[in-house]
C-alpha positions in Angstrom: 25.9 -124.9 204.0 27.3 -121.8 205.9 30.9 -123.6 206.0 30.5 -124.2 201.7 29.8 -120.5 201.2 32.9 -120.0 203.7 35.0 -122.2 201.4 33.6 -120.7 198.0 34.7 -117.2 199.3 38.1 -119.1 200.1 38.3 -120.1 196.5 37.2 -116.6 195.2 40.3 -115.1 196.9 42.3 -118.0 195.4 41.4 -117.7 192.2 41.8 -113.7 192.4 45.1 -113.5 192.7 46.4 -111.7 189.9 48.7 -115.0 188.9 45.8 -117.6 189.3 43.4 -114.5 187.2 46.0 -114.4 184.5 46.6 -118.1 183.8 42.7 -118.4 184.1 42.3 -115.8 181.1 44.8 -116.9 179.3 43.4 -120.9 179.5 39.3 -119.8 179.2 40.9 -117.6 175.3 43.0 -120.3 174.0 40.2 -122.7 174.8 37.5 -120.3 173.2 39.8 -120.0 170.0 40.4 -123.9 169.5 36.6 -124.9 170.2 36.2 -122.9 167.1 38.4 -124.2 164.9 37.1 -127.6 163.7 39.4 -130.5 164.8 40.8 -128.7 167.0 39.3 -129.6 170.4 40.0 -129.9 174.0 42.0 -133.0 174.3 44.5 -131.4 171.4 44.7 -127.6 173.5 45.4 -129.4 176.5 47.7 -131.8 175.3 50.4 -129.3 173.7 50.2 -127.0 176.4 50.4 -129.7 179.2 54.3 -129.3 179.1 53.2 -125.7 179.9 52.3 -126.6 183.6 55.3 -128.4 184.6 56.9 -125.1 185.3 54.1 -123.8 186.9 52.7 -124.2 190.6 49.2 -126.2 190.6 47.0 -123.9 191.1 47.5 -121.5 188.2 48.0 -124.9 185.9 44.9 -126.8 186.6 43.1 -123.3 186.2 44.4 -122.8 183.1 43.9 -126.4 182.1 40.3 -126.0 183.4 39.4 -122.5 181.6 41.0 -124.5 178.2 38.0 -127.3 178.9 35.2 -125.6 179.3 36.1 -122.6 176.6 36.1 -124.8 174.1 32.8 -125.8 174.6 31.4 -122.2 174.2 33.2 -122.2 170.9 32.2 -125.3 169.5 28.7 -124.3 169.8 29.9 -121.0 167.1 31.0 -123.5 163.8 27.8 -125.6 164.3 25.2 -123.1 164.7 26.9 -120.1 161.7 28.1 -123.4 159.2 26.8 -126.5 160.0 30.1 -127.9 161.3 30.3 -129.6 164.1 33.9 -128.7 165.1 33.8 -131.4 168.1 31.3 -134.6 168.4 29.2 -132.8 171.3 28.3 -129.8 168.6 27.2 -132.4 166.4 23.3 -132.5 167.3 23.5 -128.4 168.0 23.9 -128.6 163.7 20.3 -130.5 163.5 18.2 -126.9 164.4 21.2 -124.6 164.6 22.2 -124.2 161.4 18.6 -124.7 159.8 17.8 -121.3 162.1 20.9 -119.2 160.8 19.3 -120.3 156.8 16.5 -118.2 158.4 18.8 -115.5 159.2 18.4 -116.4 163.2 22.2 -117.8 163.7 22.7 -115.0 165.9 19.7 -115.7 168.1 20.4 -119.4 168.1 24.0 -118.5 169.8 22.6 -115.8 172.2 20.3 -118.8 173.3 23.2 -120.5 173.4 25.3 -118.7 175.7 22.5 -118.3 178.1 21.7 -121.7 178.2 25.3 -122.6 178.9 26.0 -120.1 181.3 22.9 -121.1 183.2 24.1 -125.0 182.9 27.5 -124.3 184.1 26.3 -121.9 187.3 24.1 -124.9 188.2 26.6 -127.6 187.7 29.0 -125.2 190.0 26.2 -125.3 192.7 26.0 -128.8 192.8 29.6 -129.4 192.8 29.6 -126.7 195.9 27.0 -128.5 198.1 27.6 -132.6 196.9 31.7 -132.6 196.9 32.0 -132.1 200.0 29.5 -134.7 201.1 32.5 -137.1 200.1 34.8 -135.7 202.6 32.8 -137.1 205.6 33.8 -140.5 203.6 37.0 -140.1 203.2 37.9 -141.3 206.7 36.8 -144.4 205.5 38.6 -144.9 202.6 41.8 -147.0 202.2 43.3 -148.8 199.8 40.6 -151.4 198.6 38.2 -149.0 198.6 40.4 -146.8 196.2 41.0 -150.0 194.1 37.8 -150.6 194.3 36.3 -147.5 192.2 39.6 -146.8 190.5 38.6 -150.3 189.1 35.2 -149.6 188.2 35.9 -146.5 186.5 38.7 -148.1 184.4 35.6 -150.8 183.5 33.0 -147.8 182.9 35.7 -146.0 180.7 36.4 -149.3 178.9 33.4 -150.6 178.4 30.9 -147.8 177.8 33.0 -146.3 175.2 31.7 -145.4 172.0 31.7 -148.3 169.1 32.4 -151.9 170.5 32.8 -152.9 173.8 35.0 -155.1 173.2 37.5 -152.7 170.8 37.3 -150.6 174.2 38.8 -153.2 176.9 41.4 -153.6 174.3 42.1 -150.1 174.1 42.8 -150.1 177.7 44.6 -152.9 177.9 46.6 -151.0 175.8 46.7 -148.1 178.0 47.7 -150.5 181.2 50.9 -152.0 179.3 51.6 -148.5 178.7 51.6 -147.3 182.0 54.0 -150.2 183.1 56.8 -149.7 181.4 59.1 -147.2 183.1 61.0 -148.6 186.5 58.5 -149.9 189.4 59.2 -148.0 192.0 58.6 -150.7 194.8 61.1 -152.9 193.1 63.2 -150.5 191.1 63.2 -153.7 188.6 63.0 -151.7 184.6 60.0 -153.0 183.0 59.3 -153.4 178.9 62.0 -150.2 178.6 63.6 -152.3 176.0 67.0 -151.8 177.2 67.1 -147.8 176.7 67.4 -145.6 180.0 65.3 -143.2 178.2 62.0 -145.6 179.3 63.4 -145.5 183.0 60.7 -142.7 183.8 58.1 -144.1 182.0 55.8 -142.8 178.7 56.0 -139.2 179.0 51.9 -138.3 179.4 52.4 -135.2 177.0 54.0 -137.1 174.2 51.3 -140.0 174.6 48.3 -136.9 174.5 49.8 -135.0 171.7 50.6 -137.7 169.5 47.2 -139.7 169.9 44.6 -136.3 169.7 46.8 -134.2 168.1 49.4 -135.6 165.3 46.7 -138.3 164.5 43.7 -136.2 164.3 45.9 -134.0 161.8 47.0 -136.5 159.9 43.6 -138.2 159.3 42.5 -134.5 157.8 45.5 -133.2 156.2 43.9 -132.8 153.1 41.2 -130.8 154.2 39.8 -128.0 152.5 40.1 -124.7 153.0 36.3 -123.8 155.3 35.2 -120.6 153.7 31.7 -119.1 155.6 29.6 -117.1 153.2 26.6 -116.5 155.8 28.6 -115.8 159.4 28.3 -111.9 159.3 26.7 -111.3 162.7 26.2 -107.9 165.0 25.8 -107.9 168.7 22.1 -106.8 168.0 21.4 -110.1 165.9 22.2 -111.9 168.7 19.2 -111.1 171.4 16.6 -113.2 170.9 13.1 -112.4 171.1 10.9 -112.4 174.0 8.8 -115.8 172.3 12.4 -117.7 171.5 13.0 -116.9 174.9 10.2 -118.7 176.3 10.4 -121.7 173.9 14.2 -122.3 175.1 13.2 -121.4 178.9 12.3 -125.3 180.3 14.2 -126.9 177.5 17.1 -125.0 179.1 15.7 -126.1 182.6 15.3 -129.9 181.1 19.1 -130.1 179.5 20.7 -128.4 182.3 19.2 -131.5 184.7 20.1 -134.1 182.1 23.7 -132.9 182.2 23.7 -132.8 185.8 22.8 -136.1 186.3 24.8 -137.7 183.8 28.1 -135.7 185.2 28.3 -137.8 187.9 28.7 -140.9 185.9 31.9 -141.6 184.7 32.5 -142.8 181.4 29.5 -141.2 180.2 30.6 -138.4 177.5 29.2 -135.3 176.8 28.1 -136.1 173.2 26.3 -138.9 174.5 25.1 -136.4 177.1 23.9 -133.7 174.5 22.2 -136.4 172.4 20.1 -138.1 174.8 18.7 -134.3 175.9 17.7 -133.8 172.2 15.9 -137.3 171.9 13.8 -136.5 175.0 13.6 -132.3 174.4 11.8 -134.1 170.9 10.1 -136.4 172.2 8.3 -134.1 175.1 7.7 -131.5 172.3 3.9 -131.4 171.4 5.4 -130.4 167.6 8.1 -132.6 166.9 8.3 -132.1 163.8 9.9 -128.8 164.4 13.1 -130.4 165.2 15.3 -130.3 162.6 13.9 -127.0 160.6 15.4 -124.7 163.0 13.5 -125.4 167.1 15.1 -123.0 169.0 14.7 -126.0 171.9 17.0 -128.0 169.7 19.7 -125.8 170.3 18.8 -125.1 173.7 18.9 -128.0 175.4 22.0 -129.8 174.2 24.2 -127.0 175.1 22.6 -126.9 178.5 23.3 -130.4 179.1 26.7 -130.0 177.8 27.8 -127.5 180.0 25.9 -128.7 182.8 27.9 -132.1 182.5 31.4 -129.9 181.6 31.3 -128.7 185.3 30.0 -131.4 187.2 32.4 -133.7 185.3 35.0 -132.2 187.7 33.3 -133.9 191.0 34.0 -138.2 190.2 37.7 -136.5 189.0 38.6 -134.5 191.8 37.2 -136.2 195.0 36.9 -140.1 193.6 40.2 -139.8 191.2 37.7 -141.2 188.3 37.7 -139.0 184.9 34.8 -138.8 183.1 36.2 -138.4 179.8 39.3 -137.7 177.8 39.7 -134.2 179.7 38.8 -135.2 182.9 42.0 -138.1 182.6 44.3 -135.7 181.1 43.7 -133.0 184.2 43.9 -135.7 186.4 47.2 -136.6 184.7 48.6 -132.5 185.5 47.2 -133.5 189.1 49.6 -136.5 189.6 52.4 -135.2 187.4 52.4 -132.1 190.6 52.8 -135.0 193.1 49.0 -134.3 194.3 46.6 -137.5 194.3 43.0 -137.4 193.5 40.4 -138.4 195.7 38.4 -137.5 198.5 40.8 -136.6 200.4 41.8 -133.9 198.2 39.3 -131.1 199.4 41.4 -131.0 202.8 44.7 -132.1 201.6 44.2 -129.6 198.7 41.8 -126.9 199.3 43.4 -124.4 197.5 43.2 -126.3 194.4 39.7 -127.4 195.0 37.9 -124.4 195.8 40.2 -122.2 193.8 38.7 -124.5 190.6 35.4 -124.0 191.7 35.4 -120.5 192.0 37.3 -119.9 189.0 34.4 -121.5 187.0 32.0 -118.7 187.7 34.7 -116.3 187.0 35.6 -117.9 183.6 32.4 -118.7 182.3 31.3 -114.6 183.1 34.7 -114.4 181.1 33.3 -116.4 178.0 29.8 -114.4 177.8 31.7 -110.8 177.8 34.8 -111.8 175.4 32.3 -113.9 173.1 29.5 -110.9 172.5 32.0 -108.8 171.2 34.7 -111.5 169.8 32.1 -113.0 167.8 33.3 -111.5 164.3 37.0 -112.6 165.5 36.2 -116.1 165.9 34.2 -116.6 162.7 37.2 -115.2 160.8 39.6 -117.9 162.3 37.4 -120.0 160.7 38.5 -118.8 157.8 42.1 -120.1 158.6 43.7 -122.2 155.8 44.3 -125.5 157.1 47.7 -125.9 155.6 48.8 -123.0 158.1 47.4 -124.3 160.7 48.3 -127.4 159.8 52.6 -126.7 160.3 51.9 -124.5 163.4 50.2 -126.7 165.0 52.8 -129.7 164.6 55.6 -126.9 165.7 54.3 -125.8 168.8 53.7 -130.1 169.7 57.5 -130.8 169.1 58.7 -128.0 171.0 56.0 -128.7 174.1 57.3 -132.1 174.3 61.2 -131.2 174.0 61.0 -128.8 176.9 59.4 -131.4 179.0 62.6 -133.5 179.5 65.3 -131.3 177.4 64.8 -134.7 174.9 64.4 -135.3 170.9 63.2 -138.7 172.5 59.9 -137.3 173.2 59.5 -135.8 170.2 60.2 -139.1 168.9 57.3 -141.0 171.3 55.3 -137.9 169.7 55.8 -139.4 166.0 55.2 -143.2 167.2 51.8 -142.5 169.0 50.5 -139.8 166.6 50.9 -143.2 164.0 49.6 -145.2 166.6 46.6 -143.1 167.0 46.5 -142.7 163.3 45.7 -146.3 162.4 43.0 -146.6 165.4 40.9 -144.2 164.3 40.9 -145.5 160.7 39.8 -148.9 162.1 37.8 -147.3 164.8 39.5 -148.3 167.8 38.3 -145.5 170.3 41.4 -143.6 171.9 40.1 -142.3 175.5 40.9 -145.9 177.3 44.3 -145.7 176.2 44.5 -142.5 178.5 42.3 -144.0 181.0 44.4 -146.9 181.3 47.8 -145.2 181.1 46.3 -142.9 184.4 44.7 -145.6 186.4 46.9 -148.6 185.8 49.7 -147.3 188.7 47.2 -146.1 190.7 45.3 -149.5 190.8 48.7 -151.2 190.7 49.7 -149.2 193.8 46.4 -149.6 196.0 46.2 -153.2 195.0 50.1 -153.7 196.8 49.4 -151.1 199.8 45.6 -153.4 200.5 47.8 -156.8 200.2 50.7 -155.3 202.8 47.8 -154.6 205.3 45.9 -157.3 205.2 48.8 -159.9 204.6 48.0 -161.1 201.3 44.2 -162.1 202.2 42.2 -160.7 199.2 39.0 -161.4 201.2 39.9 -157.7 202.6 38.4 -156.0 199.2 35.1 -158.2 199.9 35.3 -157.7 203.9 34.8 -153.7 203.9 31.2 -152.6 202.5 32.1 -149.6 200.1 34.8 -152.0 198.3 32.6 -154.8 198.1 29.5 -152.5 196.9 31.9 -151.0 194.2 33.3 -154.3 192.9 29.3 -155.4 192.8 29.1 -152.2 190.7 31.9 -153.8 188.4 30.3 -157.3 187.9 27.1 -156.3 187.7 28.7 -153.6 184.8 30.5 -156.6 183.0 27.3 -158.4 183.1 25.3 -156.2 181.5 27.8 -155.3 178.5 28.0 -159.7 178.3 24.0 -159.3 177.9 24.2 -156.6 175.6 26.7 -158.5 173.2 24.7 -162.1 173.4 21.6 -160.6 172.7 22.9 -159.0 169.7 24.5 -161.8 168.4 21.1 -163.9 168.7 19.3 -161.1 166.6 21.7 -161.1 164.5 21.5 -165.1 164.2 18.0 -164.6 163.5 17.8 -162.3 161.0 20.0 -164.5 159.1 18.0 -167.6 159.8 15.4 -165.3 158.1 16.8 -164.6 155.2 17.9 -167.7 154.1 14.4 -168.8 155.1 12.6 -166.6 152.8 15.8 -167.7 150.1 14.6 -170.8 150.5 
């Protein structure tokens, strides 16, 4: 414990530095400004200003890429609670009792609640991301390249598999993702592979250009004829949002119950945070001795979603850092800004990386008391971006993609990858393909490629070695015994299904 506190005070004066402190302001505004704005979420922020970071040193990028994440999901919480619009999916159940309590002309309580609750999630999630990462580095001695298969394997199978809509449309996704991350030239070989004879595919998909035209070109392209959002309602002063001593108490153990939901599902990858948020509303309802609050404006229905949201924002950061396994869409495309600097996830990263590490950590504390000083007084600011016309934001938005992408390389090719994966992206969400494996894939396809030939040189081509060594062989059980249960899942709704038909021809009949 005394050598964690040590470190934390390490990170503080990391993160301090008036460089790291800027980049960290900068990151935790933009990302409080595009939470609000619907459609305009994390995985869009940090893809156009990914390029951003290639010119910077890591430290003051991942903060900024960090302080992007978790702003945004202080400003969600502002569109679903004031207008019933849940900007991003994690909002979506904070619209059930949110918006229902500002028709009762408590909106600003609900977000005071709100920013409590969150700010209470994320101090606990940065406690147990103090005290449990660096449990890992005691096993990092014993981790070498089957063990690093291993997981990177299992979380490219929770990612693919536990994504939302069909299983199946998943795996394919990442399938995608791994031809993806092939082409470019292998560097073992130096042999080009699926570059289709151009030298501009020697380096590979550029990681920006594959981000900004699958979250951002495609998501504006599926809305472009969306209608100008005009609040009537959202007039709020810093007085309306205190909440009174008896909300207080009804949000004080749902608070307690989110924020432990969200902890525990943070360190499950694969596992997103609307599933997260939605899962601590079923239960906050079903514990309720008046469920039939929910839904006409329970202060608990606000309050413990957006505990177990944040909660899970900032313990999301401990399978990506010290395992090299994202959690989500964020989590892969930070882990992407980690390899693009040449630094390699895992849990060897606290002591290869410390800086980084517990420069993050602290900078969460200092970001999130960031997001409850700039939000109390910001709050008019934010509901009149709302009021944005979308066919501004629309042209800006597209502008500021292009020339992120061009200054990557100096290249109108990228801008032209932008184009095909923004229609690529397009047509998968309109037949529902789910777009974070493609990421996943893209990310963790090297990696596994790279592990997988580094175990084979060591052990002279004798795949018995990822068996042989106990954490690889418990984490490949981890992967059949995954695969099994989705094959389960899918044959037991294909009997129900079955049946239901026999039934109805029966009672046809």
């Amino acid at each position: 414990m005394e050598q964690s506190l040590m470190d934390l005070w390490f990170g503080f004066s990391v993160a301090l530095e008036p460089a790291n402190l800027m980049w960290c302001v900068f990151g935790v505004l933009i990302g409080n400004l595009i939470g609000v704005l619907p459609g305009m979420g994390a995985p869009t922020a940090i893809s156009m200003l990914l390029p951003l970071t290639y010119s910077m040193a890591p430290v003051p990028g991942i903060l900024m890429l960090a302080g992007i994440f978790y702003g945004s999901q202080y400003g969600g919480a502002i569109g679903a609670i004031l207008l019933n619009l849940p900007s991003h999916p994690p909002h979506a159940v904070t619209c059930l009792d949110g918006y229902p309590l500002t028709r009762k002309g408590r909106g600003g309580a609900a977000l005071g609640v709100t920013m409590m609750s969150s700010f209470f999630a994320a101090s606990v999630g940065i406690v147990v991301m103090i005290f449990l990462s660096p449990l890992l580095v005691e096993l990092a001695v014993k981790f070498g390249p089957a063990e690093i298969f291993s997981i990177m394997l299992m979380g490219l199978m929770t990612g693919a598999t536990m994504s939302r809509g069909s299983p199946l449309k998943g795996i394919a996704m990442t399938l995608f993702g791994l031809v993806i991350g092939v082409v470019g030239t292998d560097v073992t070989s130096g042999t080009a592979r699926l570059t289709l004879g151009t030298t501009h595919l020697a380096d590979g998909i550029e990681l920006g250009a594959l981000c900004m035209g699958l979250f951002g070109i495609a998501d504006f392209l599926l809305c472009v004829n969306r209608t100008t959002i005009k609040p009537q309602d959202a007039k709020l002063t810093m007085r309306d949002m205190c909440p009174t001593r008896d909300e207080m108490k009804k949000a004080f153990f749902p608070m307690l119950r989110g924020t432990t939901i969200g902890t525990l599902f943070g360190a499950l990858p694969g596992t997103g945070p609307t599933i997260t948020t939605f899962i601590a509303y079923a239960l906050e309802r079903k514990w309720s001795k008046t469920p039939e609050r929910f839904g006409k404006g329970a202060i608990e229905g606000v309050a413990a979603p957006e505990a177990a949201n944040h909660a899970k924002t900032q313990v999301d950061f401990i399978p990506t850092m010290t395992l090299g396994i994202p959690g989500d869409i964020v989590m892969a495309l930070i882990l992407g800004a980690l390899i693009i600097k040449g630094i390699q996830p895992g849990p060897q990263l606290i002591t290869d990386h410390p800086d980084i590490f517990w420069g993050l950590v602290a900078s969460f504390w200092i970001g999130n008391v960031l997001l409850v000083i700039l939000n109390v007084p910001l709050i008019g600011v934010w509901v009149k971006m709302l009021q944005v016309p979308y066919r501004l934001l629309f042209p800006s938005a597209i502008f500021f993609i292009c020339v992120g992408v061009f200054t990557a390389r100096n290249s109108l090719f990228g801008v032209g990858e932008v184009a095909a994966f923004g229609v690529i992206g397009l047509l998968m969400l309109v037949l529902d393909f789910p777009l974070a494996p493609i990421v996943l894939g893209y990310i963790l396809g090297p990696m596994i490629e790279e592990n997988f030939r580094r175990a084979m040189l060591l052990s002279h081509g004798d795949l018995g070695v990822f068996v042989d060594r106990p954490i690889s062989a418990w984490f490949l059980g981890a992967c059949a015994l995954l695969l099994l249960v989705q094959i389960g899942s899918y044959a037991r709704k294909l009997v129900i299904s079955r049946t239901q038909v026999q039934g109805a021809q029966g009672a046809q009949a």
